[in-house]
C-alpha positions in Angstrom: -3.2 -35.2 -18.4 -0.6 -34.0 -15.7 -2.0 -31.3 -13.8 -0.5 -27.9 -13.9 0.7 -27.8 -10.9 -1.2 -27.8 -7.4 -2.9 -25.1 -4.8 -4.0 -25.6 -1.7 -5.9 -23.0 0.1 -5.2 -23.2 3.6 -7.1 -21.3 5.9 -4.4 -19.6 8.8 -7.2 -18.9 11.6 -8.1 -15.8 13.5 -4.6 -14.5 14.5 -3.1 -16.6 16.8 -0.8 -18.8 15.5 -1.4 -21.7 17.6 -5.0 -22.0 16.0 -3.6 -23.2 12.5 -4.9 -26.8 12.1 -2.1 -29.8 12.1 -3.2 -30.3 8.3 -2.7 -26.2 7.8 1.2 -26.5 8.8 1.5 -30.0 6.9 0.5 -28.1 4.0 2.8 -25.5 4.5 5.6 -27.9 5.1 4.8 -29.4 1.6 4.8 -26.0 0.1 7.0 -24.7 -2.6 5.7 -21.3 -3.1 3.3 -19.9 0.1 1.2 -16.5 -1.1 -0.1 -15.2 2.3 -2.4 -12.2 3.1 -2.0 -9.5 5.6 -4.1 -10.8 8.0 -1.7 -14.0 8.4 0.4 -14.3 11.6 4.0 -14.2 10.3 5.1 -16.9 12.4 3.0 -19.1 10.2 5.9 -18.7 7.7 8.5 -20.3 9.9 6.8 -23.8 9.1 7.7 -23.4 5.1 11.4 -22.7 5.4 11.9 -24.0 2.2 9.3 -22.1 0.1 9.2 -18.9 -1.8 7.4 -16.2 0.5 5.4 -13.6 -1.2 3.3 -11.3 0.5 -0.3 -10.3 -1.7 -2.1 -9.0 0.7 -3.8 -5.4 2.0 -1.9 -3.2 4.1 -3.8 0.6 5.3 -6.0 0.1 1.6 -3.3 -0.2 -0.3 -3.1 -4.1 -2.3 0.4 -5.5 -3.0 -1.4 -7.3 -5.9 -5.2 -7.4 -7.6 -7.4 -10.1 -7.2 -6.8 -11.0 -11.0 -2.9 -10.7 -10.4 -2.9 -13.2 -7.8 -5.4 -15.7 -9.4 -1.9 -15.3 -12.3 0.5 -15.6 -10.2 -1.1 -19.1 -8.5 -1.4 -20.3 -11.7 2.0 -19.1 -13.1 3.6 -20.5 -9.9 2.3 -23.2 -10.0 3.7 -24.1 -13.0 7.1 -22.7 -12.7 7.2 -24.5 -9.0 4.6 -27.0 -8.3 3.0 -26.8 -5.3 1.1 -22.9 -4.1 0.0 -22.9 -0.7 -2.8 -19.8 -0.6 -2.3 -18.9 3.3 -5.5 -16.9 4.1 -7.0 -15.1 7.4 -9.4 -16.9 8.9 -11.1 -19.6 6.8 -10.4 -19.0 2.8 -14.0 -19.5 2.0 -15.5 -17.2 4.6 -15.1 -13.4 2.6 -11.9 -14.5 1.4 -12.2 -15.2 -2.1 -11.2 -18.7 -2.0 -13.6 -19.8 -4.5 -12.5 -17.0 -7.0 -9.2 -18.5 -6.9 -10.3 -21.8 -6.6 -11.9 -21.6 -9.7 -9.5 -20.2 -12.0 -7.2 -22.7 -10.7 -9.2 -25.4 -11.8 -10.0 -23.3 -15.2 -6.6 -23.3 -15.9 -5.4 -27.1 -15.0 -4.6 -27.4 -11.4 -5.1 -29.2 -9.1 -6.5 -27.9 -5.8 -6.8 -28.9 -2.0 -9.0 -26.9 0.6 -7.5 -26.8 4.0 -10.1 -25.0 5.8 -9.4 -22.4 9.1 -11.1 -21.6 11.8 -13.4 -17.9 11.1 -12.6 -15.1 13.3 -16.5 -14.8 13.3 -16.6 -17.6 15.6 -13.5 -18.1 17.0 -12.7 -14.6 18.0 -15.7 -13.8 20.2 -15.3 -17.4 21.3 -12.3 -16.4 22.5 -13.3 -13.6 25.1 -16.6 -16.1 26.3 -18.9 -15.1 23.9 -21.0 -17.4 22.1 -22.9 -17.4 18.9 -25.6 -19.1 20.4 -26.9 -19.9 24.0 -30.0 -21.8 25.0 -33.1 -19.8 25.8 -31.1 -16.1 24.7 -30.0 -16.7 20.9 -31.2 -19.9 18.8 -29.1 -18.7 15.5 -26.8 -16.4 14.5 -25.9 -14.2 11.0 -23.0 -13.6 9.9 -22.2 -10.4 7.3 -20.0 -8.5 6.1 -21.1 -4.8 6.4 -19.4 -3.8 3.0 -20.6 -4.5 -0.7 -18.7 -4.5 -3.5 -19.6 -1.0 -4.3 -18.8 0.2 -0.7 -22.2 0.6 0.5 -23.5 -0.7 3.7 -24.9 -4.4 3.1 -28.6 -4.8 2.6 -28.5 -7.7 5.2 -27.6 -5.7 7.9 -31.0 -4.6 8.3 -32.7 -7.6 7.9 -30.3 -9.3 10.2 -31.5 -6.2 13.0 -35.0 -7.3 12.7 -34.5 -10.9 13.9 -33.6 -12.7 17.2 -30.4 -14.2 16.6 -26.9 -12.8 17.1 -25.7 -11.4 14.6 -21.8 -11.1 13.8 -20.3 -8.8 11.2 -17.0 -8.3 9.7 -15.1 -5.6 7.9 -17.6 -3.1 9.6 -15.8 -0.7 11.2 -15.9 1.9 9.1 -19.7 1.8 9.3 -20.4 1.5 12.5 -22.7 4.3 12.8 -24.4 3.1 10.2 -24.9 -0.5 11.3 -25.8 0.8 15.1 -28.3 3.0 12.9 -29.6 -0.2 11.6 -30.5 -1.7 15.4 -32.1 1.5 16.7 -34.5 1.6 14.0 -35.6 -2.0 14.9 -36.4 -1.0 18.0 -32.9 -2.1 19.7 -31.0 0.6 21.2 -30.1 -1.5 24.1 -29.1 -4.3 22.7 -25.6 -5.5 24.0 -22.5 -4.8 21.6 -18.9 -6.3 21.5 -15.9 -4.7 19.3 -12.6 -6.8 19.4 -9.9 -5.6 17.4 -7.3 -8.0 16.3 -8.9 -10.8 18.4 -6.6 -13.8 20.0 -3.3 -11.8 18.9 -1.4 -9.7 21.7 -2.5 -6.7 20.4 -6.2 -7.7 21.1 -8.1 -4.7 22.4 -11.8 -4.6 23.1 -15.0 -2.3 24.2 -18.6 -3.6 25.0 -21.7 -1.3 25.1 -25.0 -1.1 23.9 -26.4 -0.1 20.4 -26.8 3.3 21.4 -23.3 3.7 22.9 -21.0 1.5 21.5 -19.7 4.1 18.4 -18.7 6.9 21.3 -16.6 3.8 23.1 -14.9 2.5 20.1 -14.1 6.0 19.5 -12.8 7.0 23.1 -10.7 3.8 22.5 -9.7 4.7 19.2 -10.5 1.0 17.9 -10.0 0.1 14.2 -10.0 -2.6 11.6 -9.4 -5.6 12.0 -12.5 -6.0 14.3 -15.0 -8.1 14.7 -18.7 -6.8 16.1 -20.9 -9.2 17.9 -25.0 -7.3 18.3 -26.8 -9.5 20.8 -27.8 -10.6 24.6 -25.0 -13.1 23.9 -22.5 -11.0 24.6 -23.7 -10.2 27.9 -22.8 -14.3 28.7 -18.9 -12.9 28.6 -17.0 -12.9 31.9 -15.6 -9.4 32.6 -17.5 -7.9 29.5 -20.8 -5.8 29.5 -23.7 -5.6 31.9 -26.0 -8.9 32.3 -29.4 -7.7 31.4 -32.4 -9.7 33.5 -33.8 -11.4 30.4 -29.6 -13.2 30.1 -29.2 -13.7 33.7 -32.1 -15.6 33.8 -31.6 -17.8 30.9 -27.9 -18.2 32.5 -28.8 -19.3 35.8 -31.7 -21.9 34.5 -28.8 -23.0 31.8 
């Protein structure tokens, strides 16, 4: 049986638009419908002149469409049109409910392509020096996002706190506090702390403290979503950023 049209989710990277992957643009040049998120650079759309643009996205809390009305309209695109490129933020299986829409796709007779993107939980602290891991300071690292479904601060946060590794946590800002709270009470109020805001675009902005001080920073800078917050000696390893603590310089200079 024909399929019903086809979707690919194509992840659009952190921001900048230069860190689409070559098979990301093929697949936009393919496209005949593109849905893309608010978190897409806009000059991503310039490589699918030919296709329908529709924007289904967030904006300031506010959703152009629900998840189930754009799980639809892929499917009803897709057979009005043919091919639905799904241009997501980041990678579209890294909190971006590529695999909801993956599925219905499929449960509804399409076929589908994954394109996968580079996470702005890597690539964004990557981008100002910091790294997940780094031999003899941080062997692993979590990654979380700090809001549940019902808006309460995720459980793993504090597990995450009580281990060595780095840990990296998205869509967080609104509980910073509460995640800071989450370090001090495993005994780590000076632990180093990253915030970027809108990392790799040009209106990148950033502030680096310590568990204990990082909230009145972000708030003298008046920092916001989108940010990613990197807890752990790793981001003393940054150039420019934060204080190196003994233990880091250490481990940096026997690296």
């Amino acid at each position: 049986m024909r399929p019903e049209g086809k979707l690919t989710l194509v992840g659009a990277g952190p921001g900048d638009a230069e860190l689409i992957t070559l098979k990301g643009l093929r697949a936009l040049r393919e496209a005949d419908v593109v849905l893309y998120d608010a978190l897409v650079n806009p000059e991503l759309l310039e490589y699918a002149p030919r296709a329908e643009q529709l924007f289904v996205g967030k904006r300031l809390g506010c959703q152009a469409y629900a998840q189930q009305q754009i799980n639809e309209l892929i499917v009803q695109r897709g057979r009005s049109c043919g091919h639905v490129v799904r241009l997501k933020g980041g990678d579209p299986f890294v909190f971006g409910r590529g695999a909801e829409e993956m599925e219905y796709a499929l449960s509804q007779g399409m076929e589908v392509a994954v394109v996968p993107g580079l996470s702005s939980c890597l690539s964004v602290p990557a981008s100002l020096h910091i790294p997940a891991t780094l031999r003899g300071v941080a062997e692993s690292f979590w990654v979380i996002t700090a809001t549940t479904r019902d808006h309460r601060l995720s459980a793993d946060v504090a597990l995450a706190a009580r281990s060595s590794a780095t840990v990296i946590i998205l869509m967080g800002m609104s509980k910073l506090q509460e995640i800071m709270a989450c370090f001090e009470r495993a005994g780590k109020p000076d632990t180093p702390v990253a915030v970027i805001q809108e990392g790799t675009t040009a209106r990148e902005r950033s502030a680096t403290g310590t568990v204990q001080t990082i909230a009145s920073q972000v708030n003298r800078l008046g920092l916001r979503n989108p940010a990613v917050i990197v807890v752990g000696e790793v981001v003393t390893a940054a150039k420019g950023l934060g204080v190196l603590q003994p233990k880091v310089l250490k481990a940096l200079q026997t690296t």
